[in-house]
C-alpha angles and dihedrals in degrees: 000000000000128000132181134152127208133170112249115230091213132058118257131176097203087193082053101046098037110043095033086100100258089102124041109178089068125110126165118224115184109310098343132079108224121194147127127249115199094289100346123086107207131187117199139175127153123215135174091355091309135112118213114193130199110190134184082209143055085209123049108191094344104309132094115289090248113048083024090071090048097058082039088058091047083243088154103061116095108237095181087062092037094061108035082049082049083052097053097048089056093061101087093055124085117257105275092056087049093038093053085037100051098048080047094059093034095061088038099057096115091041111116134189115244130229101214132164118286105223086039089060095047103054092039093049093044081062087042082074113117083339142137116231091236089053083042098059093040092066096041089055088048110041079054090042084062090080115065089189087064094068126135129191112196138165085342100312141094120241131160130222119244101263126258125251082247099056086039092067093051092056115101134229082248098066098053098050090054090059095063092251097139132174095001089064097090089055095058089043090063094040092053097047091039102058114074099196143006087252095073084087103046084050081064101065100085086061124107116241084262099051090036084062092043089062101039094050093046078080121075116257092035128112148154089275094047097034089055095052087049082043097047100026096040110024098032102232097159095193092056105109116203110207113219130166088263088053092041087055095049095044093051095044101050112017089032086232114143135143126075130018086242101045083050099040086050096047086052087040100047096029099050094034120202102004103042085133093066095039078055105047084043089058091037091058093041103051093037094057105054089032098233140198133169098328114085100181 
């Protein structure tokens, strides 16, 4: 086990960052975070300004444990810059649109983006579709559980890495449809038989947010809602802008958008340039908690 603190030189809310959806092997027990990300267990809490990290591994996605927690965190973006660039932007709206958009950014001015894992992503947010997060998370325990070389003891408990590419394309149909995984079972079987190699991801990274979409949603099970989140919560294109029913809610109550995933995803991406990802997990955070309608009050 490894375990180290720091104190971080940027602000960071880890319930914000960790349980805002973006994320989804992440439980907190007590004081620590506890989750699993692709072949690392961390443990994480933050107190008196400080994080403390327990890791399984002295790497986490291919970077030393210690600066690699900090680019998983997002500890690198400037929220200072995000959110006064957030405000400006909002300028040119009427009153309600500032007035719902300024007490968002406010509370989630600890929240971060993270930079996760990209087949991790795919797969997670292909189960995402018409999903809950604790279902979400229950298959993606599961599907990793299905691989008892994948185990992990740690700290006293038992937890399982995200499976390889290569472990994906040995799993069966079976399989899948024993772990409750439905209708969306036929698109990771495809994606599973159709990419050659892990790298495929990583050839994505040149590509503009655009072109990075284009090639995501040429898969099934893909579309403009499930590429942007790859494209935000993987690749760490922070204008990218996912459309969910809570985003499609906001949008139409106080900006009067509706329609399409796209029509709405262009109007975040093009109206809140270059850090629509983090104007839409503010509102994200902010609607979902508080469960809202049509009263934004």
């Amino acid at each position: 086990m490894i375990e180290f603190s720091f104190r971080p030189e940027k602000p960071i809310d880890l319930d914000s960052t960790l349980d805002c959806g973006q994320t989804f092997r992440w439980v907190k027990d007590g004081e620590w975070w506890k989750g699993v990300v692709r072949d690392t267990v961390l443990f994480i809490k933050k107190s008196l300004g400080e994080i403390t990290v327990k890791s399984s591994s002295n790497s986490l996605l291919g970077r030393e444990i210690s600066t690699g927690i900090i680019h998983y965190l997002g500890l690198e973006d400037d929220l200072d810059e995000i959110h006064s660039t957030l405000r400006r932007r909002l300028s040119k709206f009427d009153e309600e649109a500032r007035f719902i958009s300024e007490k968002a950014i406010s509370e989630a001015n600890g929240l971060r983006i993270l930079r996760q894992d990209p087949f991790e992503m795919v797969v997670e947010y292909i189960l995402s579709t018409r999903n809950s997060i604790p279902m979400i998370r229950w298959m993606s325990d599961s599907l990793s559980a299905a691989f008892p070389e994948n185990r992990v003891d740690f700290c006293g408990e038992t937890f399982y890495k995200f499976p390889t590419l290569g472990q994906a394309k040995l799993i069966s149909e079976e399989l899948l449809t024993n772990l409750k995984i439905g209708f969306r079972v036929p698109w990771l079987m495809k994606l599973f038989s159709r990419i050659d190699q892990e790298s495929y991801f990583s050839q994505l990274i040149p590509l503009t947010v655009e072109e990075k979409l284009e090639e995501l949603t040429r898969h099934d099970g893909i579309g403009y809602k499930v590429g942007s989140c790859v494209v935000l919560f993987a690749y760490g294109e922070l204008n990218a802008f996912p459309v969910d029913i809570w985003i499609s809610r906001v949008m139409k109550d106080i900006y009067g958008i509706e329609g399409s995933t796209k029509k709405i995803m262009q109007f975040g991406m093009n109206s809140f340039f270059p850090y629509g990802g983090y104007y839409q997990e503010a509102l994200f955070r902010y609607y979902r908690t508080r469960k809202l309608g049509r009263n934004l009050n």
